[in-house]
N, C-alpha and C positions, 0 to 999 in steps of 0.2 A: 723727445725734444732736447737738444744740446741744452744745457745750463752752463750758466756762466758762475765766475766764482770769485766774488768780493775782496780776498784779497789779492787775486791774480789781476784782477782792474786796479786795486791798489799799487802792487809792485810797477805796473806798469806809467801809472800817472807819477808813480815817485823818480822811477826813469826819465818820462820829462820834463820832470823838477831839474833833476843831475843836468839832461842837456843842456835845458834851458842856461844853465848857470855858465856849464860850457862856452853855450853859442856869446854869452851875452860879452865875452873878454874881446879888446878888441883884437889880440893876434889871434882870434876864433881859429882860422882856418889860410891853409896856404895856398889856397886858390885866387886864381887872378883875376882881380876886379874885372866886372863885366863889362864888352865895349858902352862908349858914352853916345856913341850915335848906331845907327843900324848898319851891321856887321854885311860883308857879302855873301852870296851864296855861295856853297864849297862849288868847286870845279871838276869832282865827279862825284856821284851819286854814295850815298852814307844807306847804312843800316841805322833804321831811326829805333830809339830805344823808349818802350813808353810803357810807363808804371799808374798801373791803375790800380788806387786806394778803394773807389766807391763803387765800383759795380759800373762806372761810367760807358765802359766799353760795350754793354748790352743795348748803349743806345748810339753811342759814335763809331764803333768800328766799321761798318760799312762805309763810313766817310773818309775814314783815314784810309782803310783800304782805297777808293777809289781815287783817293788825290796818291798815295803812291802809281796807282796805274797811269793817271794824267799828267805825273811828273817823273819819270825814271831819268830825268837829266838829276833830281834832285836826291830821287829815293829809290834803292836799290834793295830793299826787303824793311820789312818790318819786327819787331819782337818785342812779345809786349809779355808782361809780368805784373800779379797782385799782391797785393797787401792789403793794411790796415788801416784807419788815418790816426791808430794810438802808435803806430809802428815806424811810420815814415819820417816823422822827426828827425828818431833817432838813424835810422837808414841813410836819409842823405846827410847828416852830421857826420857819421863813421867815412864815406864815400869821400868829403872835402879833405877831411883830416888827414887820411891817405894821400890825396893830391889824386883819386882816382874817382871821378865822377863819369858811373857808367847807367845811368837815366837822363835821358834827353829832356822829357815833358812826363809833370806827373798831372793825371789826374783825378779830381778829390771833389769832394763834398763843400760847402762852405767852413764847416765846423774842419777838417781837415785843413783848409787852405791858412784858417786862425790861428791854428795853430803852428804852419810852414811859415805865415807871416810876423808871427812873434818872435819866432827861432830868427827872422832872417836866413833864413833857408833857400829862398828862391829868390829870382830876378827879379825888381820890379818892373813892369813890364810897359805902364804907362806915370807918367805920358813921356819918357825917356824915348822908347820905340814907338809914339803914334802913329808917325807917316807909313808904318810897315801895318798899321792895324787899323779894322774899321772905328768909325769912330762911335763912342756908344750914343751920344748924343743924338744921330743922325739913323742908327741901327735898330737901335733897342725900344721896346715898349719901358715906360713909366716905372713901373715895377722894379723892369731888371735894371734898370741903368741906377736906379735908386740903389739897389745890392753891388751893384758893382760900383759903387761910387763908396762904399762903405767899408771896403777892401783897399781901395789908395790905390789902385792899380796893380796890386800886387799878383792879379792874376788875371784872367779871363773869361767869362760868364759861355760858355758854349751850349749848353742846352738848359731849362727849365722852367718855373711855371710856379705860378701859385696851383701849393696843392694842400694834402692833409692837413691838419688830423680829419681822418673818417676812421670808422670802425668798417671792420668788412667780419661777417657773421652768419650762422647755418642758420637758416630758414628752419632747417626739421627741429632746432631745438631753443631757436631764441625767435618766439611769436613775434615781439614787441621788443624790439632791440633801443638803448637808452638813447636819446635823445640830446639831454645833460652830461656835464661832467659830475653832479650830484645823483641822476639817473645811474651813469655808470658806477657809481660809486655801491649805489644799494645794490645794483646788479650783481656788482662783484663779491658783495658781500652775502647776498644769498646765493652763491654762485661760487664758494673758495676755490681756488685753483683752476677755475676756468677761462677767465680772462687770463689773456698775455700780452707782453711785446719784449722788444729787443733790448738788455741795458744801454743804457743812454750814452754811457764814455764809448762807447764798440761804433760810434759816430753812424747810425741808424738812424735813414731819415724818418721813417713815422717817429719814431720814438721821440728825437730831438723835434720835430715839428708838433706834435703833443704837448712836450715840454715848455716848447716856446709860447705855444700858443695859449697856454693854461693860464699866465699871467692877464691876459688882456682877459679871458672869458671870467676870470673868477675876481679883477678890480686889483690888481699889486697895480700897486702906486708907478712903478719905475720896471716895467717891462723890459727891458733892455739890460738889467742891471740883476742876475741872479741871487746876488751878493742880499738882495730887497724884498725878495720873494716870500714875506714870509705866508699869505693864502695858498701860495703853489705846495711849498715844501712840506706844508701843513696836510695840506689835501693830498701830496702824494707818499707821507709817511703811510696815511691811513688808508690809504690804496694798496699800499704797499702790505699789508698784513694779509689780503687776499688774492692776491696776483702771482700767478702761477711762477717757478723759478727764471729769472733770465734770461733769455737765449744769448747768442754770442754772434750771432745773424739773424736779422730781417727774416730771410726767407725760412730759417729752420720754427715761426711760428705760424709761415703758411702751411708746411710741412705736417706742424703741429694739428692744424686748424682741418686741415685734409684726412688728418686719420683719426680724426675725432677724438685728442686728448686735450684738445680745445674747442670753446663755442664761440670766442669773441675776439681781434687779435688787432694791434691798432694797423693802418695801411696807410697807403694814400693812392690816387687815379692812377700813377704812373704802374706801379706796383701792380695794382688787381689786375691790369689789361697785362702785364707780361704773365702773370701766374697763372691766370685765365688760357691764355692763348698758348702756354707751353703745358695744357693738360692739370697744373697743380692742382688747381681747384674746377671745382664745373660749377653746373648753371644753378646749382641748393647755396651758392654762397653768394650774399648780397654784401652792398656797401649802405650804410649809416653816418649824414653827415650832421654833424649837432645842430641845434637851434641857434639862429644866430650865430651862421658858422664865421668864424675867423680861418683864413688859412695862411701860411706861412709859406711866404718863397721860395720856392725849391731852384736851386741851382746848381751845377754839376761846371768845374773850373778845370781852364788848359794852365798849368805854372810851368815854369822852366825853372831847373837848381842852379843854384850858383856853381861856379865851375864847369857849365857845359861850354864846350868850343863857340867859340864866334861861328863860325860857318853852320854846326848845327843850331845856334838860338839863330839863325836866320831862317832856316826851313820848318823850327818852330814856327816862328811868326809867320811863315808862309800857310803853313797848314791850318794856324788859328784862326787866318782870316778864310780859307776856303771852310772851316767846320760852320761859319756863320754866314756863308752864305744862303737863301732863303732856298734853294732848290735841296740845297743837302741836307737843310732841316726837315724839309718835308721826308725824306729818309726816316726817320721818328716818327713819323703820326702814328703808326700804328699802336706808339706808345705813350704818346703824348695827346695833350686838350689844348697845347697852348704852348708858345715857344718864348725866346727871350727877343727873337727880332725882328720884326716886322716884316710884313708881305709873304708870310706862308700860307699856302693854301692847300687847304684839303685837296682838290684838283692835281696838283702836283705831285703827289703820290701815284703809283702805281696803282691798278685796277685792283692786285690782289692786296696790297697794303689799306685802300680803301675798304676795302671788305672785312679784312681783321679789324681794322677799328668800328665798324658798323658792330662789326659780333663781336668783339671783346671789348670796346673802347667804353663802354657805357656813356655814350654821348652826352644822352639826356638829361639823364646824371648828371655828368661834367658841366655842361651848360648851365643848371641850373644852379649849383655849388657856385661855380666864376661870378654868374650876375650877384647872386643875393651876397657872398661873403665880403668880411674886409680883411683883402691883403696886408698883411705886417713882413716885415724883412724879421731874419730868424734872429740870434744872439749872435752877433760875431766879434772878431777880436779879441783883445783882450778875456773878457767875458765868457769864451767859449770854456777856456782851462777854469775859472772859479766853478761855472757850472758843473765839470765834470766833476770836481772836487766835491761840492758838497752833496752834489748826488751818490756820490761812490760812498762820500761817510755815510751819510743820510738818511740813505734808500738803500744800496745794493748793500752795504754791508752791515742792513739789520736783519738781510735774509739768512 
């Protein structure tokens, strides 16, 4: 299992502290204000360049792929690159500074976009460019429009769902998998170093979905407000004594979980059914959703940096609104329970897409999690960088 390392998440939140102080001056950057109305399309086809922070692309590349194929007036290849969403801060900072902005569209996590929207880092994208974008009011279920409306428009909600916190855990070795986050607690503790998840700044959605969600299940007054937390912080010091080292990814604790140097590992729906369906794990590993589950917003966002060409933030926009269309989201089901825009249908998927989610999708599951929880939107804004901070003092750096 990769481990992470308390003060290498420290150097890097302190890096964007530095940015931050950077971005905040107003001669920041010498890039040129973004158009004030919506830009035209280039007049021959661009190499679109797209930076994915969160893993996003395991759920939208077939879309982007296929609106390159449906527009080659527009888009003449694609090239796409990863990172981090502690990384990208500072990445598109370094890019404007230069006057060399070479990412068209990033995309991130919510906790990633909080932190591009603090920097001033990206366009904001509504309601400046509405007439070029769907509108959410009119698109979106309840949920998402609620999350996108809590970002200022700073970005664009293209795939997600209420999901996690679940546990996902080996049958052959945990009978009675906890129920609680007080359950989990004794578990963990007759259990040292069996439980895992992802550090929490490394922008990990079980992990931040966990975190977020521990407020509402354990009674902190001001959920929204990490800075308040003091039943979360409290409960996750003492969690924190029995929880196996860090990982530095999500997946390196389904890894974990697979070769048996874990028995319990936090997840969420979207997660099991890709690990599931690419062999990680097989049919000995269930999901555990708590009593009285709460789940946390999962959203996955298209932003544009400051400094991209007028002609490319147009074929941005172009594409943001085909990723939200309902046929391209069914493209997803196999990975998803539930979309951010209304009118998808299981139906709309392919025969064989239908089929991996029958067998990996754990439906039933899913169905039953959606009706009984209640939805919370996660921590965003401001809020996202305290969180990391005092987790990184907290938590990761008493291991």
């Amino acid at each position: 299992m990769t481990r992470s390392h308390p003060t290498a998440l420290a150097t890097a939140l302190a890096l964007l502290v530095a940015v931050a102080a950077g971005c905040a001056a107003p001669d920041r950057t010498p890039v040129a204000a973004p158009p004030t109305t919506v830009p035209d399309l280039p007049t021959r086809p661009v190499t679109l360049r797209i930076l994915d922070v969160s893993g996003v692309l395991a759920l939208a590349k077939p879309i982007i792929e296929n609106f390159a194929r449906e527009h080659p007036q527009l888009v003449s290849s694609v090239r796409y690159e990863s990172g981090t969403p502690t990384d990208v801060v500072g990445k598109l900072y370094a890019q404007q500074q230069s006057g060399n902005v070479t990412d068209d569209l990033v995309l991130t996590g919510t906790e990633g976009l909080s932190l591009l929207a603090k920097q001033q880092t990206v366009v904001p994208l509504l309601p400046g460019y509405a007439s070029a974008l769907p509108d959410p009011s009119a698109v979106m279920t309840p949920a998402a429009r609620q999350l996108q409306a809590a970002l200022d428009g700073t970005g664009m909600i293209i795939s997600g769902q209420p999901d996690g916190p679940v546990l996902a855990y080996d049958t052959r070795t945990v009978p009675h998998p906890p129920k609680t986050p007080q359950e989990l607690l004794a578990w963990a503790k007759a259990h040292p170093g069996r439980f895992g998840y992802a550090a929490v700044p490394t922008g990990s959605g079980p992990a931040n979905q966990f975190t977020d969600a521990l407020p509402h299940m354990l009674g902190d007054t001001s959920p929204a407000d990490p800075a308040t937390w003091t039943r979360t912080w409290a409960y996750l010091a003492e969690l924190n004594r029995y929880t196996a080292p860090y990982a530095t990814k999500t997946v390196d604790t389904f890894d974990a979980l697979a070769r048996g140097s874990l028995d319990i590992v936090l997840t969420e729906t979207g997660f099991d059914v890709q690990m599931k369906a690419k062999g990680v794990l097989g049919d000995q590993f269930a999901l555990q959703a708590f009593d009285d589950p709460v789940t946390i917003e999962v959203a996955q966002w298209a932003a544009v940096p400051r400094g991209v060409a007028p002609d490319r933030l147009a074929v941005c926009l172009a594409l943001i609104t085909y990723l939200l269309q309902p046929r391209q989201q069914a493209l997803t089901i196999p990975f998803r329970a539930a979309f951010p825009v209304r009118g998808v249908e299981l139906s709309m998927a392919s025969a064989d897409a239908r089929a991996q989610y029958q067998r990996f999708g754990s439906p039933d599951f899913n169905e039953r999690l959606l009706a009984t929880a209640q939805a919370k939107n996660p921590v965003v804004g401001d809020h996202v960088q305290v969180k990391y901070d005092i987790w990184n003092r907290s938590i990761g750096a008493k291991r």
